[in-house]
N, C-alpha and C positions, 0 to 999 in steps of 0.2 A: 378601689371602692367595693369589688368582692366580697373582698377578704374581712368588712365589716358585718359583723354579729347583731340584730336588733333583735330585741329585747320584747317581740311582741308573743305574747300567750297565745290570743286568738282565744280567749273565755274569757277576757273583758270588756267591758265596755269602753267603746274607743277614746272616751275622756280621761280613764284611768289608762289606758296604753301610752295616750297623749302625755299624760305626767310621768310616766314610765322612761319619760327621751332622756331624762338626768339618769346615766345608770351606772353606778362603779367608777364616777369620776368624770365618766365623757360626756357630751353634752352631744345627744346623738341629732340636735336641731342647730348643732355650730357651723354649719355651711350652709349653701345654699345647694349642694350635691345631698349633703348627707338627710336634711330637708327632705328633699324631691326625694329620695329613695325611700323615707319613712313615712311619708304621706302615699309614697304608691305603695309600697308592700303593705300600708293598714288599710291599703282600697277606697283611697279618697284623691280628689286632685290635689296636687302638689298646691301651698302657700306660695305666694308668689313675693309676700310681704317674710323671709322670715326671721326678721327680728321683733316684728310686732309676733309672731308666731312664737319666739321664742318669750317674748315678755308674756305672753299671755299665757305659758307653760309653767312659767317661773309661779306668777300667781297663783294656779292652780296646785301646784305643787305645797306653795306657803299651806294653803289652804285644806287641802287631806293630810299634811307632815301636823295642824294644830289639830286636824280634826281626831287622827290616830291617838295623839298625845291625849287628846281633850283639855287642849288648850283653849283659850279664846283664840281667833284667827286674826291673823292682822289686816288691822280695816282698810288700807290699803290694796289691799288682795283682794278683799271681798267689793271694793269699791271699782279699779279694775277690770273683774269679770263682770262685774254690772255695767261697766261699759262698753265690752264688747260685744255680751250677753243681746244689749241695747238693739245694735245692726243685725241680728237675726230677722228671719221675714216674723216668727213668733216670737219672745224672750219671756223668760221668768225674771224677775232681779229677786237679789237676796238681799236681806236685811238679818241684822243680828239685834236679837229680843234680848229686853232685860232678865228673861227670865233662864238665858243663858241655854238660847236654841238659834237655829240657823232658817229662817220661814221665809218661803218664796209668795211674789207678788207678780203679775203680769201683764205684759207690754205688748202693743203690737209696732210693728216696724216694716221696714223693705229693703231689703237686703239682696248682692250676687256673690259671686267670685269668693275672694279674701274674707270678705264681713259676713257672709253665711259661711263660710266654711268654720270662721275663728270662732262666730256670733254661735253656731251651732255646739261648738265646744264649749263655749261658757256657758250653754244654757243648759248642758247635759252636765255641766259641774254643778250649776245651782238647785237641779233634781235631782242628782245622787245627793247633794247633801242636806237638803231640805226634804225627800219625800220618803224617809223610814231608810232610805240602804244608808245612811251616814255612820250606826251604828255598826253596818256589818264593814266599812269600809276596815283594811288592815295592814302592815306592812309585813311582808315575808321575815319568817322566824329566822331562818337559815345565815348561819352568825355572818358570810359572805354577799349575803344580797340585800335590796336596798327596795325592790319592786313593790308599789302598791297591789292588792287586790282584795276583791267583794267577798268576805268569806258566804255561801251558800249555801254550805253544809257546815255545822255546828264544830265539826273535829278539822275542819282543815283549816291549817296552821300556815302553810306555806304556796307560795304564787305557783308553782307547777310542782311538777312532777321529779324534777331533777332537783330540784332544791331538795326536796326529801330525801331524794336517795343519800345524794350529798353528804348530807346531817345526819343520816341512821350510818351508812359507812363510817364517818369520823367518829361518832359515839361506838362502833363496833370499835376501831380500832384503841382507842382511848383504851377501852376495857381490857385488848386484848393486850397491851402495852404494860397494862398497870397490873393484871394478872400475872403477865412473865414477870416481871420486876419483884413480885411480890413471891414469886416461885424462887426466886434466885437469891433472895437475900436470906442471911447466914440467919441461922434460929440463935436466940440470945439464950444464954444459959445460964 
């Protein structure tokens, strides 16, 4: 259990870290260890439910993968997070306009445990994507990563810092590949 990698920035907000648990294939909320370890290293109590944790990740996920696209979202997802949204002690729900925006409405409720913890995640998905950041939301450039994040600043392209490196390295190398290649072949005459 060490020896596992999460995938958390720590300059996002924990709803998008939340969708962040799909990463490179793993599904880093597919136990109930790997759960517990990613709810404490993001500094929350561990899920105790996590397959409703996990279903409500999935949705979350559908729901910044249409928003990225700027797709419609599927009403499902958005249906979903309005339900768990629901069991927060506060919730917003989200409704999809014909006019082909995402606009939040508000609920009150009573909620502990599980259903604020989850209630709280869904209610921080339906204001990031109802209150102005849905446009900044994005998914990392770097042709190996898969990570959502809130771009802040106008030029950033990519979820950290090593993804950039990353990606300027392999386009270093690219260049430096295609320049010998191009130094060594025979001049045509």
């Amino acid at each position: 259990m060490d020896d596992v990698e999460l995938p958390i920035l720590g300059t996002e907000p924990l709803v998008v870290e939340f969708a962040n648990t799909l990463y490179g294939g793993e599904d880093l909320l597919g136990t109930t260890e790997l759960a517990t370890l990613w709810f404490t290293t993001a500094g929350t109590h561990p899920a105790r439910d996590t397959a409703a944790a996990r279903t409500l990740r999935d949705s979350v996920h559908n729901l910044f993968t249409a928003t990225v696209a700027g797709t419609e979202p599927p009403a499902a997802a958005i249906m979903h997070v309005n339900e768990v949204a629901a069991e927060a002690p506060t919730s917003p729900q989200m409704i999809w306009r014909s006019t082909g925006a995402l606009a939040a409405d508000s609920r009150r409720g009573t909620a502990t445990g599980d259903a604020a913890l989850l209630g709280g995640l869904a209610s921080a998905c339906i204001e990031l994507l109802t209150e102005g950041q849905a446009r900044l939301l994005r998914r990392c450039e770097a042709p190996d990563c898969c990570l959502f994040f809130v771009q802040h600043h106008p030029r950033r392209r990519y979820c950290h810092e090593s993804c950039a490196h990353r990606d300027r390295q392999a386009r270093y190398y690219r260049r430096r590949v295609t320049a010998a290649a191009s130094a060594t072949r025979p001049a045509r005459g």
